[in-house]
N, C-alpha and C positions, 0 to 999 in steps of 0.2 A: 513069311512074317512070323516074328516067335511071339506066343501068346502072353500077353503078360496076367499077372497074378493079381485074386482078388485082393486089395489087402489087407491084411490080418487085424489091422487098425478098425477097420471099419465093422467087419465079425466080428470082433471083442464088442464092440458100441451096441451093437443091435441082440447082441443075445444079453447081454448085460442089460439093457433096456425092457429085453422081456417080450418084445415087439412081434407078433407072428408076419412072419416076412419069407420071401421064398427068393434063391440066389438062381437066376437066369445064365447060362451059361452060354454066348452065342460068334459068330465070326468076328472078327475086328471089323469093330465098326467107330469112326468118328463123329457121326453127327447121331442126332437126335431122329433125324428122317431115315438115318442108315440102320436105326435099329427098327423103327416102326417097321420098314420093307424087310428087313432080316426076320423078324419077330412075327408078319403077318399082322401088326396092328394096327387099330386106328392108332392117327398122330396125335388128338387129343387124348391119349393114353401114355402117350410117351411124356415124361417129362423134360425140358429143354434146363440146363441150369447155366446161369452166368453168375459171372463175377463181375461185380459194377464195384466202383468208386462213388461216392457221393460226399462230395470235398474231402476231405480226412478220412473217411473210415468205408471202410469196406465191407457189401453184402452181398451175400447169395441171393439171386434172383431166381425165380423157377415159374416156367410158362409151360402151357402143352405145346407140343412140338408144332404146332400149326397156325401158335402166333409170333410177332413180333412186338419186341420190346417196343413201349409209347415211353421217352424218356420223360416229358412235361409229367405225364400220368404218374410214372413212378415217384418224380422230384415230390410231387404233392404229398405221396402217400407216405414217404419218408420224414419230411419234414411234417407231416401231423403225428408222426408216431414220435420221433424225435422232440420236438418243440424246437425244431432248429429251421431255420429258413434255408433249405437248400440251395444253395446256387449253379454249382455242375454236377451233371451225371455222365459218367463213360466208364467203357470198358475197355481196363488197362490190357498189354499188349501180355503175350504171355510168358516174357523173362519178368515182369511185376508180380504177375502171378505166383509164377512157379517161385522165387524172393519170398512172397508175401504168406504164401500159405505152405511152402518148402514141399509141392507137388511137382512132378514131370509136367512135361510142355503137354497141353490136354488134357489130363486126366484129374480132372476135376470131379467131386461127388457132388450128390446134391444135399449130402448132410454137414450142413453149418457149422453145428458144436463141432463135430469133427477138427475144425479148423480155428473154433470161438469164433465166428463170427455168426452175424446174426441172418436169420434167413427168412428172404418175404417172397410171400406165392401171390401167383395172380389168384384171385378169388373163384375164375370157374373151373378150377380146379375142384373144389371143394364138392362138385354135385357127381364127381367121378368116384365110385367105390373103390378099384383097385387101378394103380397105377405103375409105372415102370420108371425108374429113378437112374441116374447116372452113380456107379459105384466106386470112381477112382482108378477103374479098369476099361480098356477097350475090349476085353471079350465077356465081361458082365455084368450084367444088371439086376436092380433088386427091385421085386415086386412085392408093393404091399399096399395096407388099405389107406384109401389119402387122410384120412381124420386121425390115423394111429399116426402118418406122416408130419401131421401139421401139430398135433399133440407133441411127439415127441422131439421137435427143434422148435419146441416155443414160436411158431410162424407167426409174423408179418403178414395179414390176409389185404388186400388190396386191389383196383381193377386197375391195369398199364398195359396188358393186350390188347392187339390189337390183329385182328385175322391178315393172314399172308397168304398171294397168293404162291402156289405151290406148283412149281412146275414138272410133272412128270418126264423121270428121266430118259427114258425109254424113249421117246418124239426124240429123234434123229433130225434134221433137216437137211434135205439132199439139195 
């Protein structure tokens, strides 16, 4: 598997920003659970980021890796932020994606401006001092403090999680 590269895009943003932040460097991993168990962390440490739709316009969503998106929850929090009455929320398929934000298939970060769009956290995030963020890379991630996180992409703070449960890989069944 050849490792792909952090991108350069996203180290110009962050040191330009100022942000004390530290670049994780670890196996290809796709999911948000693949870095918790690669990284030895809790999954409320990881952070999960989606790309939703909410009719027209598109936003980063970001959850600890140990919940699941509540769509009603999120529609609310959009349209009070918006003034707009939400009607659908979904997550577009990843040729929209990668269209819409001119990214490879997956490799999405968790930083919005990056993309201009705008980005909403679930709220318990907020009580996590440092967290581990999706880089636009499968072999890196970026840790830093969640309040320097939510500061610097102007967040959306909201509650839409909803606990998952989590089934450990390992349990085989014969």
């Amino acid at each position: 598997m050849k490792k792909t590269k952090l991108p350069s895009k996203l180290v110009k943003y962050l040191e330009k920003a100022g942000v004390k932040h530290e670049i994780l460097e670890h196996k290809t991993v796709y999911t948000a659970i693949d870095v918790a168990n690669t990284m030895k962390k809790k999954m409320n440490e990881i952070v999960k980021s989606l790309l939703i739709k909410a009719d027209k316009d598109y936003y980063l969503v970001l959850l600890p890796a140990d919940q699941n998106l509540n769509f009603e929850k999120l529609k609310k929090v959009i349209s009070k932020v918006t003034d707009k009455q939400i009607k659908t929320i979904k997550i577009p398929g990843e040729k929209i994606m990668q269209n819409a934000l001119k990214i490879k298939a997956g490799a999405l970060s968790a930083f919005g401006n990056l993309h201009k769009i705008s980005v909403v956290v679930e709220k318990k995030l907020e009580k996590i001092k440092k967290a581990i963020f999706s880089s636009g890379s499968f072999n890196h991630s970026v840790e830093m403090a969640m309040k320097d996180f939510i500061k610097l992409e102007n967040a959306i703070l909201g509650n839409f999680g909803i606990k998952k449960k989590v089934h450990p890989v390992n349990k085989v069944k014969k």
